[in-house]
C-alpha positions in Angstrom: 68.6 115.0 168.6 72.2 117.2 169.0 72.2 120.1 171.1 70.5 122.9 170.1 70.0 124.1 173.2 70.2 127.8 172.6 67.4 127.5 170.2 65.5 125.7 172.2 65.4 127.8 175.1 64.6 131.1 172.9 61.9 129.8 171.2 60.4 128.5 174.3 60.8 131.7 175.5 58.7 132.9 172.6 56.2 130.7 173.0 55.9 131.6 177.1 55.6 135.1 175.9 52.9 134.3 172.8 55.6 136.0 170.1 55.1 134.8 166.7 58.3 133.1 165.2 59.3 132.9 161.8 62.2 129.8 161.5 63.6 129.2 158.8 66.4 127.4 156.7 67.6 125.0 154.2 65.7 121.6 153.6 67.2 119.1 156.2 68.5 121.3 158.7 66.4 119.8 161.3 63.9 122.3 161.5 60.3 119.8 162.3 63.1 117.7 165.1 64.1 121.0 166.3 60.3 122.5 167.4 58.7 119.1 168.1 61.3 119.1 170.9 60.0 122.7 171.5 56.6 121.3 171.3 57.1 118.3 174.0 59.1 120.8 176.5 55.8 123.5 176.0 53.4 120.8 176.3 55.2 119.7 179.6 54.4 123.2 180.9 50.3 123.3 180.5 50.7 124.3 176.5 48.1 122.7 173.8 50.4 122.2 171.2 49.0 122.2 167.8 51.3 120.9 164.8 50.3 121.1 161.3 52.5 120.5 158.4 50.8 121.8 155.1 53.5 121.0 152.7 51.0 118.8 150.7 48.5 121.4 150.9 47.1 122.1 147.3 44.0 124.6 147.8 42.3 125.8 150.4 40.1 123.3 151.6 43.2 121.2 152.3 44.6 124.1 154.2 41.5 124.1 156.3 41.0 120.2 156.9 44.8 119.6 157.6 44.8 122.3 160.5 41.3 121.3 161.4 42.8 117.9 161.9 45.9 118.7 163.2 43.7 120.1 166.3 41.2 117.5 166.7 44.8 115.3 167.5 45.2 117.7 170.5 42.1 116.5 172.1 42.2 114.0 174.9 39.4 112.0 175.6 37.7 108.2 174.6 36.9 109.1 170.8 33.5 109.4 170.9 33.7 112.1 173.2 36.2 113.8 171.2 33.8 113.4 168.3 30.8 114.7 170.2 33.2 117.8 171.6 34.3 118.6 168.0 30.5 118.9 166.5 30.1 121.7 169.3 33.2 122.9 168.5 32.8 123.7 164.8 29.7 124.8 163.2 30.5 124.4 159.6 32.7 121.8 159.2 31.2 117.9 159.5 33.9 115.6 161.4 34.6 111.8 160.2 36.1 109.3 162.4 38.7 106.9 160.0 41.1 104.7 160.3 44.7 105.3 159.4 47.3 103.1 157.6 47.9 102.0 161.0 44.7 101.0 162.2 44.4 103.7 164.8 41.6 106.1 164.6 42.2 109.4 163.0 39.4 112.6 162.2 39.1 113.6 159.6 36.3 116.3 158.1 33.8 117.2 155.7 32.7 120.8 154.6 29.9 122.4 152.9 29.7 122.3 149.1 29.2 125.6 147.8 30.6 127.3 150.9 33.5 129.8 150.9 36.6 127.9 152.1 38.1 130.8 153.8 34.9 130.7 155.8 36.1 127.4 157.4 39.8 128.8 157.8 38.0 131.4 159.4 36.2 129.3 162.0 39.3 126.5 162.5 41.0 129.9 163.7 38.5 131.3 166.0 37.7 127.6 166.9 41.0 127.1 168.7 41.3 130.3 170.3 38.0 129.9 171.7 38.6 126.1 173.0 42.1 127.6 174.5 40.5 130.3 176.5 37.4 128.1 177.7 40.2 125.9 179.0 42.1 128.6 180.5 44.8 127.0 178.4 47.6 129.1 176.3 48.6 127.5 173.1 51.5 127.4 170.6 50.2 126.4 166.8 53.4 125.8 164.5 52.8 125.8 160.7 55.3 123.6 158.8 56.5 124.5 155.6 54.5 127.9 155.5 55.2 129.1 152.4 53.4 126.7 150.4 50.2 128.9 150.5 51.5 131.2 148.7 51.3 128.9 145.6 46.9 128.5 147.0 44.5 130.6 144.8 43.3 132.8 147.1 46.9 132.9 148.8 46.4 136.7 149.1 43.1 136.4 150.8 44.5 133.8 153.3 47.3 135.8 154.1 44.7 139.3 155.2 43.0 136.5 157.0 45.7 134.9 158.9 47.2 137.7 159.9 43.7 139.2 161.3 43.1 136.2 163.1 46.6 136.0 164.5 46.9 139.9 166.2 43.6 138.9 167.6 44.8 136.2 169.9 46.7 136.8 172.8 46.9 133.2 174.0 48.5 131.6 171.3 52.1 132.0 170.1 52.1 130.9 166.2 55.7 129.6 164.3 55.6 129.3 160.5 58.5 127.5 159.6 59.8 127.2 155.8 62.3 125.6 153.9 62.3 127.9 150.7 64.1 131.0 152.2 63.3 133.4 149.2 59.4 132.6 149.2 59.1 132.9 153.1 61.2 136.4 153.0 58.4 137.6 150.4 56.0 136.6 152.7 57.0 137.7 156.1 59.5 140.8 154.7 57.8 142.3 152.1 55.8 146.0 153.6 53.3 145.0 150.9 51.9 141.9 152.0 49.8 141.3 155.2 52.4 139.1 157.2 54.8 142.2 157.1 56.1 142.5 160.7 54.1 139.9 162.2 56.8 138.4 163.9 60.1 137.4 164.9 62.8 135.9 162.3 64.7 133.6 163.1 67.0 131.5 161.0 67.9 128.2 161.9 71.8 127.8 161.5 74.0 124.7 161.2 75.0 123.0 164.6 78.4 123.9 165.6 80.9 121.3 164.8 82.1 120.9 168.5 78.4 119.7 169.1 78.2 117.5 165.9 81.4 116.4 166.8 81.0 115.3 170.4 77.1 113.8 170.0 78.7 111.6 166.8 81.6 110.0 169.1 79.1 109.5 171.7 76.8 107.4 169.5 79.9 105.8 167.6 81.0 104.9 171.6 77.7 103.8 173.0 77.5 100.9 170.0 81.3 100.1 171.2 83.0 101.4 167.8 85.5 104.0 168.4 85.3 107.2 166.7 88.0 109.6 167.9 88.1 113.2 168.0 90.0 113.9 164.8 88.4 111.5 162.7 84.8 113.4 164.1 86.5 116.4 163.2 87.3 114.9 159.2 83.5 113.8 159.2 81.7 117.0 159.9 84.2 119.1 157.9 83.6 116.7 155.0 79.8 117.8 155.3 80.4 120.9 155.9 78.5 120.4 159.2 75.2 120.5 157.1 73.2 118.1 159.8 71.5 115.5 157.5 74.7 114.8 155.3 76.9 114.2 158.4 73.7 112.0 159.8 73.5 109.8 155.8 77.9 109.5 156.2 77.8 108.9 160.2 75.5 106.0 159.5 77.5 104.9 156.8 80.7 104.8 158.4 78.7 102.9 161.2 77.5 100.2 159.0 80.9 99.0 157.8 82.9 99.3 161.0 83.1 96.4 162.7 82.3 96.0 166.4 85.0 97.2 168.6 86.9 98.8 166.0 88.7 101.9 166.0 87.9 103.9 163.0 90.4 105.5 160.7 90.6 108.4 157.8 90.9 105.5 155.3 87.6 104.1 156.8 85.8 107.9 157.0 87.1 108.2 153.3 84.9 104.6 152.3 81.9 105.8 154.0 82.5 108.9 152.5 82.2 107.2 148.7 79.3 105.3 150.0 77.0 108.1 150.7 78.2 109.4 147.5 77.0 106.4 145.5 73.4 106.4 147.4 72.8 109.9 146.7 74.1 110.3 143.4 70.7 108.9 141.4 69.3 111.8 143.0 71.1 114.3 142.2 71.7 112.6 138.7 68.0 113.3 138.2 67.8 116.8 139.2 71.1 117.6 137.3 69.0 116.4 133.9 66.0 118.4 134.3 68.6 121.4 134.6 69.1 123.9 131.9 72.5 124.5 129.9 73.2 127.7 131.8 71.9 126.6 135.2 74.6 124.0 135.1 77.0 126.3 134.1 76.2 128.5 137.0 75.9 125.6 139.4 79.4 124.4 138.3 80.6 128.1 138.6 79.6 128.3 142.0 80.9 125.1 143.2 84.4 126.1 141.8 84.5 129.4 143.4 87.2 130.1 145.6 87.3 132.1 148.9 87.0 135.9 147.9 86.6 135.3 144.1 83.8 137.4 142.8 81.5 135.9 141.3 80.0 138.3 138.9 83.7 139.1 137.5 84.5 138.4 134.1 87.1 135.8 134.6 84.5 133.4 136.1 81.8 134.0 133.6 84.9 133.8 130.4 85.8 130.6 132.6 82.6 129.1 132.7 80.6 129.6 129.3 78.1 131.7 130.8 77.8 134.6 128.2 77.5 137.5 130.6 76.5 138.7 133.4 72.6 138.8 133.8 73.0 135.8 131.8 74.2 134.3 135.2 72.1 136.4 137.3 69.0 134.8 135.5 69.8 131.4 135.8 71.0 131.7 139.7 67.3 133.2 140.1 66.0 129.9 138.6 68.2 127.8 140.9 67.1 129.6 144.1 63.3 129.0 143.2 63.9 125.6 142.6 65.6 126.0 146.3 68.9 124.3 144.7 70.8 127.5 145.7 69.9 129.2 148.6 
């Protein structure tokens, strides 16, 4: 994990207050290592940290059993007092004991046919807010890649409902995180839609290269291959300090150095190739499912020089792309498919 120490003191800070925090930013960026680190430090200090990623959420009875679940992790206890603690708990909602892929037990729970799902979202909500304040506890509840229920049914509905449960509770500091800027602006921006002003934003910027620079030397050193300060410097310029992609090269470059080896630009410039040759099917396979005039604007944008304009008719004559809201149109398309941001 490298640095972010500012970050992680101000959202602590959030959390100690019970402030709701919007974060978000670009796929990869290291958002989920960034607040689980949040999460152990807040934990440390008396916190019940609840963690539930809903990005394979698909309708609203998975949105209630993955929180429901992600809180009946938080428990402590032999499991069959957790089990008997969590029919007390919950009125509605039946819990399971399973076994995962690892062999460990997991919860996992049932709900009434017939029964209004929001009705259980309701309860999971008051459920945990209750349990906090019978414990004299205060809580932080982090919702991973938020913005997927907007794509729910009854998105609308669950947002009214979230946003009454959350003004309600004074214990509990909530984080929605997202990794599709525009949809999480419409939620959490937007004066017509519930979540308006709920809470803080807060977007998650690249690391600074002095801090990508010094932790990848560090690790280079530790495993006794060299990596000096300007060839650091060549690495996380060549990713544009964009955390994974200097991570996927960083390891590269680490694979085929040799022990005790000093590394040089001609080695960086290899490793450099052989990212590029592991990634490539995958972009390969996005670039085919692309339109004619997305990959026009794509190809546009990636040629665009410092202080060009990107509307202007030289780039849109250069680049086949017929006219203006011609290119307008199929930028929209590539931030939805959260290619551009």
């Amino acid at each position: 994990f490298c640095n972010r120490e500012g970050e992680i003191k101000e959202v602590l800070g959030d959390i100690r207050s019970s402030h709701n925090v919007i974060i978000f930013s670009q796929r990869r960026y290291g958002k989920t290592s960034l607040i689980k680190k949040v999460l152990d430090l807040a934990k440390l200090e008396g916190f019940l940290t609840i963690y539930t990623d809903i990005y394979h959420v698909l309708d609203e009875c998975d949105l209630v059993k993955a929180y429901a679940k992600a809180f009946a992790s938080t428990i402590e206890g032999p499991i069959e007092k957790i089990f008997q603690s969590l029919k007390t708990i919950f009125f509605s909602l039946r819990p399971k004991i399973a076994i995962d892929a690892d062999g460990r037990p997991e919860f996992t729970f049932g709900m009434e046919s017939g029964r209004d799902p929001l009705m259980d979202l309701e309860e999971v909500f008051e459920s945990v807010s209750k349990y906090t304040a019978k414990k004299g506890m205060k809580a932080v509840v982090v919702f991973d890649e938020f913005q997927q229920i907007g794509q729910l049914r009854q998105c609308h509905s669950i947002e009214s409902l979230i946003r009454g449960q959350i003004q309600s509770h004074k214990n509990i500091s909530y984080i929605f995180m997202g990794s599709k800027k525009h949809l999480i602006l419409d939620l959490f921006s937007d004066p017509a839609r519930p979540f308006y002003g709920s809470g803080k934003m807060f977007p998650l910027d690249k690391i600074a290269p002095k801090h990508l620079e010094a932790f990848i030397s560090e690790r280079f050193r530790s495993t006794g291959k060299n990596l000096h300060t300007e060839e650091a410097a060549l690495l996380v310029e060549a990713c544009e300090s964009h955390p994974y992609y200097t991570q996927y090269v960083s390891h590269s470059l680490w694979e085929i150095t040799p022990p005790n080896f000093s590394i040089t630009a001609t080695g960086l410039e290899r490793a450099i190739n052989l990212t590029i040759s592991r990634v490539s099917p995958r972009y390969e396979s996005v670039w085919e499912l692309l339109s004619l005039r997305q990959r026009q604007a794509l190809i546009a944008l990636a040629n665009l020089k410092p202080g060009q304009k990107i509307f202007s008719g030289k780039v849109i004559q250069k680049y086949g792309l017929a006219s203006a809201p011609s290119f307008r149109k199929a930028l929209r398309s590539l931030v939805e498919k959260s290619i551009v941001d």
